[in-house]
C-alpha positions, 0 to 999 in steps of 0.5 A: 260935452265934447272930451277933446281928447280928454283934456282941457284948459283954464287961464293961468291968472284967473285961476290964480283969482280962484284960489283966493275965494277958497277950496270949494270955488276952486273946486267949482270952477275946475269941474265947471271949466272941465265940462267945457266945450271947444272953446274951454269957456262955455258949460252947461254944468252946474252944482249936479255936477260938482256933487256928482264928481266933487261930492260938493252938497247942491246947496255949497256948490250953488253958494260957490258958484254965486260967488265966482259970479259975484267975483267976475270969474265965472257969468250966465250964459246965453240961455242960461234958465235954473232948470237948464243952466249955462255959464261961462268961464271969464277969461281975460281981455285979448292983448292987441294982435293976439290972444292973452288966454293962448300963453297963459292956458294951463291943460289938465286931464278930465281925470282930475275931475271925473276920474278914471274908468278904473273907477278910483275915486277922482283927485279933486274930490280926494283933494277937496276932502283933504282940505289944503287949497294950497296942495290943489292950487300947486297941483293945478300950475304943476301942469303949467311948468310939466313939460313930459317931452323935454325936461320929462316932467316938471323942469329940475330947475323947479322943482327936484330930487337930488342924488349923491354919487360916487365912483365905483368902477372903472373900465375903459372909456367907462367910470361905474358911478354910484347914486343914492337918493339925498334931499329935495330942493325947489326954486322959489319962482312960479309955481311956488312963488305964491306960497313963499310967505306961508306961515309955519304952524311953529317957527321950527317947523320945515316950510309948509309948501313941503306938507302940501307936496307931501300930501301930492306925493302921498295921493300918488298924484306927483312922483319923482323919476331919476333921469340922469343929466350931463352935468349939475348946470342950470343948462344941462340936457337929460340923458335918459331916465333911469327908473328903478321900479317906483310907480309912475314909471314907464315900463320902458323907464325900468327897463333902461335902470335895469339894464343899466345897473346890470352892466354896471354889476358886470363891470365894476367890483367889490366896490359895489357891495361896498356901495350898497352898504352905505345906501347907494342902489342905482350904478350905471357906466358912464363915458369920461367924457362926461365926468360931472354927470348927475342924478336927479329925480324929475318930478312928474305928474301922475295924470297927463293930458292927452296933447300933442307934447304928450304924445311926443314925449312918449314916442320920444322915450320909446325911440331912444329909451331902446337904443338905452338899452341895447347898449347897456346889454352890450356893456354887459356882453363884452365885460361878461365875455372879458371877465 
């Protein structure tokens, strides 16, 4: 097996197929798609490898890839013999003039399936046992809406955390706001149309799509960082993201919070104290000229493939998340020098 970087990719739709045989043919078929070559299609994986980084017995492994075959999705390969077996992945007819699986790959990391080389039990696996598909099935198209390089995660527009804000300062050019963390709130479209009609254990209970982010937040495989965007329109750019020492951070992420929190400390008042009485714990200063400036927890998955986006979004962040922070430690020079 070629590693390609470490990732590699399945079809949106045929995925979507997967899903509606069960958790172990999902299983099989992300394990099978990881031990891939170039093309993403061909494997010589097999039920061996499902039990190794899946801990699926031999015999459900080879019941789940039987019926992938029976299904369409998955076929013998060339050459293909039991003690030797080969298969590829069926992905779907080419539209005329292009290619129909280039829109519609969605790339994962290896070590989803095969962990890390920390030696932490493999997500697949831990999700497997879980036993919620449909936790798995939002993971996996998680990675098709992720875009680290320039929403830095999932699109707020899917899926977000919101704050609440209040002013607490002000001086100069700068308002001081304060934000504290408030509810959650998604979009009923891709990924999270197919769970739309999933049935509540009891009518008074919250929607189950919420258990099955829950369980994502709880395996630390979906976090959520704050970023501050320039206003609450649908069309706002992020400003920079204002982490505040909670995992699947950057370091880089901390560092412009921090900074950001100490100038606002240095400029503000007795007001802060106040505001951190009533739970607000993130305060940075903010131009006036963007007064409809806004909080948001992006959400972000832990694991990320190593692409080309990926690497962009990380030099990205280095680039402009230093000059963050040197203006922040300049507020904070000037309001100590002033004071």
């Amino acid at each position: 097996m070629s590693t390609r970087g470490d990732f590699y990719a399945v079809n949106r739709s045929i995925w979507a197929k997967v899903c509606e045989l069960g958790m172990n043919e999902s299983v099989a078929y992300l394990a099978l798609a990881c031990g891939s070559g170039r093309d993403n299609r061909t494997t010589s994986w097999s039920s061996q490898a499902l039990h190794k980084y899946t801990g699926i017995t031999w015999q459900r492994g080879k019941t789940a890839i039987d019926r992938l075959i029976r299904n369409g999705l998955l076929k013998f390969g060339v050459d293909h013999s039991k003690e030797r077996p080969r298969y590829e992945l069926n992905l779907p007819k080419p539209r005329r003039g292009g290619s129909a699986n280039d829109d519609e790959r969605i790339w994962l990391p290896n070590s989803l399936v095969m962990g890390t080389t920390t030696g932490e039990v493999p997500p697949m696996r831990r999700l497997r046992s879980a036993g919620d598909l449909w936790a798995l099935r939002l993971l996996i198209d998680f990675y098709y809406v992720q875009n680290l390089r320039d929403d830095g995660g999932i699109s707020p527009s899917v899926l977000r955390r919101l704050y609440e804000r209040t002013q607490v300062g002000e001086q100069g050019p700068y308002i001081i706001w304060g934000f504290r963390e408030k509810n959650s709130e998604l979009s009923w479209h891709y990924p999270f149309e197919s769970h739309r009609n999933r049935p509540k254990a009891n009518q008074n209970d919250s929607h189950p799509v919420w258990q099955s982010l829950e369980l994502l937040e709880e395996m630390g495989l979906l976090m959520f960082v704050p970023h501050l965007l320039e206003n609450d329109s649908g069309d706002a750019e992020v400003i920079h993201a204002f982490g505040c020492g909670s995992k699947g951070e950057q370091p880089i992420e901390t560092a412009i919070g921090e900074a950001a929190n100490a100038a606002a400390v240095e400029m503000g008042d007795w007001k802060i104290e106040s505001a951190e009485r009533e739970g607000y714990d993130n305060f940075c200063p903010i131009l006036k000229t963007l007064p409809n400036v806004r909080m948001v927890g992006i959400a972000r998955l832990k694991y990320r493939p190593h692409t080309s986006r990926t690497a962009a979004w990380h030099a990205h962040l280095h680039e402009t998340g230093t000059s963050w922070i040197a203006h922040y430690r300049e507020l904070q020079l000037k309001a100590a020098k002033c004071a």
